[in-house]
C-alpha positions in Angstrom: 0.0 0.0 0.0 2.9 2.1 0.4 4.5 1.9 -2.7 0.8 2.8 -4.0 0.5 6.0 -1.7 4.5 7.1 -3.0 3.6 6.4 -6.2 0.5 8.7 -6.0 2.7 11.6 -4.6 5.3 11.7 -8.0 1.9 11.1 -9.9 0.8 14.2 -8.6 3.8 16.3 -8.4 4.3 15.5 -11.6 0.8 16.6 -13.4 1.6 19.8 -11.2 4.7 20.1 -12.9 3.2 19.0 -16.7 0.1 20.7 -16.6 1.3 24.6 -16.0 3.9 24.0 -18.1 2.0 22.7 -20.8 -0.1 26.2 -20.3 2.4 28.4 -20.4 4.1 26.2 -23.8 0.3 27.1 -25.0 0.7 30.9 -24.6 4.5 31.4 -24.8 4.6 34.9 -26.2 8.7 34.9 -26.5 11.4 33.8 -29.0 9.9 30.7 -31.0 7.1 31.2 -29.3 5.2 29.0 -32.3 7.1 25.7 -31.8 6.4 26.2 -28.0 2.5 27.0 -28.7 2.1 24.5 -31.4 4.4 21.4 -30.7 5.7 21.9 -27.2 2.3 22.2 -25.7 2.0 18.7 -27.8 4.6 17.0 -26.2 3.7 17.9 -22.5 -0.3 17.2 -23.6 0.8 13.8 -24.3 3.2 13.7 -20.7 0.0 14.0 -18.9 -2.2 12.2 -20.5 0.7 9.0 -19.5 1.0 10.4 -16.1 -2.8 11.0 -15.6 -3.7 6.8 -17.2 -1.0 5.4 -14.7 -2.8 7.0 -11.7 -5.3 4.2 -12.6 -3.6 1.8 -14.3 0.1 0.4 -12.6 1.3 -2.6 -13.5 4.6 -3.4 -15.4 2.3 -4.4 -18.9 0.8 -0.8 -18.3 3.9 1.4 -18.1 4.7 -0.2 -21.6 1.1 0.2 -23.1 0.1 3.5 -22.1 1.9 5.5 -23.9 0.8 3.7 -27.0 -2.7 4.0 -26.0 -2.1 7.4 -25.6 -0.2 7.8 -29.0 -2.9 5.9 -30.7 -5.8 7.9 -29.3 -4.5 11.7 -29.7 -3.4 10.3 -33.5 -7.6 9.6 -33.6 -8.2 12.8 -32.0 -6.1 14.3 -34.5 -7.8 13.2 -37.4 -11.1 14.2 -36.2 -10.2 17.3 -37.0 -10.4 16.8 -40.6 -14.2 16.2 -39.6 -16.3 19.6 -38.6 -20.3 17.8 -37.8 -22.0 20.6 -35.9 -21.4 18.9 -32.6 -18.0 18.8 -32.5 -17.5 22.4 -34.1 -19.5 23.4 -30.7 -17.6 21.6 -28.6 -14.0 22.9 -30.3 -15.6 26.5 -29.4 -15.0 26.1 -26.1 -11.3 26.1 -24.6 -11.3 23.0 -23.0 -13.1 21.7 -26.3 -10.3 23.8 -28.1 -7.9 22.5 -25.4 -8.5 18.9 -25.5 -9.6 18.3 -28.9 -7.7 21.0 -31.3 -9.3 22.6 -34.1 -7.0 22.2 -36.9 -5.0 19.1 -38.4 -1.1 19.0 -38.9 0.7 16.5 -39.8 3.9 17.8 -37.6 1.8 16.9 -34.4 2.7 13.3 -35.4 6.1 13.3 -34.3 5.6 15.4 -31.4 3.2 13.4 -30.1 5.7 10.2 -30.7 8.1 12.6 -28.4 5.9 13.1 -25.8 4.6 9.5 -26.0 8.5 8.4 -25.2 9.0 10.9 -22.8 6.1 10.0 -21.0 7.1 6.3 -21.1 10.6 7.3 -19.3 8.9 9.3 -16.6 6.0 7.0 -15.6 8.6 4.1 -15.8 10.9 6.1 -13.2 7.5 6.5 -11.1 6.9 2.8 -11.1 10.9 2.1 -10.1 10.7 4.6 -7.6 7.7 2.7 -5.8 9.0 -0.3 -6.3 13.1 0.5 -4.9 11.3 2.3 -1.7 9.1 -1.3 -1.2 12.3 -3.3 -1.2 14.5 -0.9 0.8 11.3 -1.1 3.5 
């Protein structure tokens, strides 16, 4: 139960970490400011989304398929925003529909999403190595 309650703690810390950072990527008004709005925001969108599925899901088989869930899902989410049915244009109105969903499609995300993907991989791996070397040092 331990290991669960560290785990939980760098789970956290982390999102708090991830998620104003990925905000301020968003509306970076300084020197290449458009990589950091458009493809840095990408990389620490897909961070949390690893971070956020392995606060429910932490077993050894999930550290390893998470991030291609992830990569596989936002790569839907993507594409969804070649389609524009009434619904989803209202939803894309609002900034958390903006925020979560986008509004329009480039290809470039791809490999930024691979990046963040990888990178989320690395950290929710050190999260589950970290619960499990405080467990056997206990």
């Amino acid at each position: 139960m331990r290991r669960n309650r560290n785990q939980t703690i760098f789970i956290i810390l982390s999102a708090l970490i991830v998620v104003p950072m990925g905000f301020l990527f968003k509306y970076y008004n300084g020197l290449a400011n458009q990589w950091f709005n458009d493809y840095g925001a990408d990389v620490l969108y897909e961070i949390f989304w690893c971070l956020f599925a392995f606060g429910f899901f932490r077993s050894r088989a999930a550290v390893i398929q998470i991030p291609i869930w992830v990569f596989v899902i936002t790569c839907i989410i993507e594409f969804l925003q070649l389609w524009h049915p009434p619904l989803l244009e209202e939803i894309r109105a609002t900034l958390i529909g903006k925020l979560l969903l986008g509004t329009t499609f480039v290809w470039w995300d791809f490999p930024h999403y691979l990046l963040g993907c990888v990178l989320g991989w690395l950290w929710i791996r050190q999260i589950y190595g970290i619960g499990y070397a405080q467990k056997s040092q206990s």
